[in-house]
C-alpha positions, 0 to 999 in steps of 0.5 A, spaced: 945 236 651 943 240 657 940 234 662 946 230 660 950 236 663 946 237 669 946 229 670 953 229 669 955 234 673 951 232 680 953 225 679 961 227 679 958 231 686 957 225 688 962 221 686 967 227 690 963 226 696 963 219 696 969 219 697 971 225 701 967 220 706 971 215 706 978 219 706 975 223 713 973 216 715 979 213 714 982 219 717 977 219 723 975 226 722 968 225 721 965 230 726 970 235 723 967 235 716 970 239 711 967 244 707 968 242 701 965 235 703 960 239 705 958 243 699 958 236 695 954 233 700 949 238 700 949 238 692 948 231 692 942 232 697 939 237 693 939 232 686 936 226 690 930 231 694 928 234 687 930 227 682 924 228 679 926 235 676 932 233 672 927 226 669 927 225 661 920 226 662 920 234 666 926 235 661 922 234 655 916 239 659 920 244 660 922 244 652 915 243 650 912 238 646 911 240 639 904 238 637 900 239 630 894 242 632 889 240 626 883 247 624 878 243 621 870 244 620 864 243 616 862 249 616 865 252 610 862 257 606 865 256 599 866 248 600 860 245 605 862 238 609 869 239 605 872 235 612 869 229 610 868 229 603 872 223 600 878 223 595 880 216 593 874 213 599 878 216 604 875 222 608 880 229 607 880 230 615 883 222 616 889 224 609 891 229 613 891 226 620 895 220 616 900 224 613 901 228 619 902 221 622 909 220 618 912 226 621 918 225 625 919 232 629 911 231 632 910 229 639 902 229 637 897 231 633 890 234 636 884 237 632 880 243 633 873 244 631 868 249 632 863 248 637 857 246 633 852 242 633 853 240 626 862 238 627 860 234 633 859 229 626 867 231 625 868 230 633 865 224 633 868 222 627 875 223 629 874 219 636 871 213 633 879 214 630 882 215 635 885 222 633 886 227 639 879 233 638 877 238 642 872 243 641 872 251 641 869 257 639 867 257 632 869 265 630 874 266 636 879 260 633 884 264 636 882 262 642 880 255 640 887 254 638 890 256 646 885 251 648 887 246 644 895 248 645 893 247 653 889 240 652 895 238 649 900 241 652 904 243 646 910 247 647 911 249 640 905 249 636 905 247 629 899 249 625 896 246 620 888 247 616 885 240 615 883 243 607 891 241 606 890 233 603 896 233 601 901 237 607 907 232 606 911 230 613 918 232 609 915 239 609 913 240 616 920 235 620 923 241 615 919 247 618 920 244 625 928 243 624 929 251 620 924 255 625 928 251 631 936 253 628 934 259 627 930 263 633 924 265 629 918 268 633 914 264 627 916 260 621 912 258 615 912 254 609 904 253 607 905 258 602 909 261 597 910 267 600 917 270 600 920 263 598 919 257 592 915 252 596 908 249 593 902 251 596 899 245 601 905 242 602 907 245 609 904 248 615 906 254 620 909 254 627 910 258 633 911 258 641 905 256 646 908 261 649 907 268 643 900 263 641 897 265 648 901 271 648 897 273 642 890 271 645 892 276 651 893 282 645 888 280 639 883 285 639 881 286 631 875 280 629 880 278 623 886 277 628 881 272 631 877 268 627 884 267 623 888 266 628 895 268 627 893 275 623 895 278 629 903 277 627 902 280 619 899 285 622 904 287 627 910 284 623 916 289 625 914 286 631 916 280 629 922 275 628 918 271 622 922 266 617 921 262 611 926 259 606 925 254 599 925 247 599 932 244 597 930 240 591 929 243 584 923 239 583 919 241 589 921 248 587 914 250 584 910 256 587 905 256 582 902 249 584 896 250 589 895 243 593 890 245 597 882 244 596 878 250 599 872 251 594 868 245 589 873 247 584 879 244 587 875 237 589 872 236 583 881 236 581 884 233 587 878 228 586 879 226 580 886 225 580 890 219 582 893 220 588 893 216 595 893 219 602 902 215 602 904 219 596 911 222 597 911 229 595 915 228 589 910 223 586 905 228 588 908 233 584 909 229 578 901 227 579 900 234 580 904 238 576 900 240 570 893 239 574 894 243 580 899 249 577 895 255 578 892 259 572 
């Protein structure tokens, strides 16, 4: 809305002057230019010197693009190696690449693993792929998403952890719309804190801006191993936003989707799911299996 306004306003500015030029032509008075002709032609100027300013492209900059970034790693104490580990002969970090894939509201997606010798096996697992990936500090995960968020120039982040096989686009194009109608410092629905959704399905979002901002002021070890404690910890400080899924069926916070120890594979695993299951038929399949005891 905003560029369609710039761009109608300089185009009627010179429209106005193309024809106060002719009208003074006509009149003979071109060397007694108005100032109002004046001011048309100065506007008209301006846009043709700084065209590059009021482009799509610098547009869509200036908003930011909205970028999943992926916190994946192998190194896992409860469940080793679970990036790659298989569900259905397809490697856990390629089902949620693939599923993020399928959400409308993101303009790219990027990975971010430890800088190891042991995930430069993920890294270049994701390259033979073609996936976005970087590397970053292995317990200042904080810092590795600022890093990431710059690599990829996101505007907004949307922060997703690669245990979530299952994250589902509907929930993230949700998240995206819901924390950009209501001016949120930080919006989620990952989990069902506060709100009915199940958990896994969805994801987290904040501004770069508030990312870097927390990557200036973060001092707590936990505030930067697990990136976005910083906001819990000072919450008063805060705008954070939630709300439930609009469908009764996918009102279930007692479902656990996520794989995060042995346990949790060997169930998913023994499921029969596939990486393009919409979220109902996943909490069909799911519903029994997944619910939390």
């Amino acid at each position: 809305m905003y560029i369609l306004k710039v761009y109608g306003t300089l185009t009627s500015a010179f429209n106005r002057a193309d024809k106060l030029r002719l009208r003074l032509r006509s009149e003979r008075l071109l060397t007694q230019t108005s100032e109002q002709c004046k001011s048309y032609i100065a506007l008209a100027a301006l846009f043709q010197f700084n065209a590059h300013l009021f482009s799509k492209e610098a547009f869509m900059s200036s908003k930011g693009k909205v970028v999943a970034i992926v916190q994946a790693r192998l190194g896992s104490s409860r469940l080793p190696l679970k990036s790659l580990l298989c569900l259905r002969d397809v490697p856990v970090i390629d089902w949620v690449t693939r599923r993020l894939g399928a959400c409308a509201r993101l303009d790219s997606i990027m990975v971010a693993v430890p800088e190891t010798p042991l995930d430069v096996v993920l890294l270049e697992h994701l390259r033979r792929r073609g996936i976005p990936c970087m590397a970053g500090p292995e317990d200042d995960v904080l810092a590795r998403f600022c890093q990431a968020a710059q690599l990829a120039d996101a505007g907004l982040v949307v922060r997703v952890c690669a245990d979530n096989p299952l994250i589902w686009s509907g929930a993230v194009d949700r998240l995206v719309d819901f924390y950009r109608q209501g001016h949120w410092d930080y919006a989620y629905n990952h989990i069902p804190r506060n709100n009915l959704w199940p958990d896994g399905l969805g994801a987290e979002i904040l501004s770069r801006g508030l990312l870097e901002d927390m990557g200036r002021k973060a001092t707590q070890p936990s505030q930067r191993e697990h990136c976005l404690n910083y906001i819990w910890d000072n919450a008063a400080d805060f705008r954070i936003g939630t709300f439930d899924p609009a469908e009764n069926w996918l009102r279930r916070p007692d479902l656990r989707l996520d794989m995060d120890r042995p346990d949790d594979f060997r169930r998913l695993a023994l499921l029969p799911i596939s990486p393009d299951m919409d979220a109902r038929a996943i909490v069909d399949v799911c519903g029994t299996a997944c619910a939390k005891v």
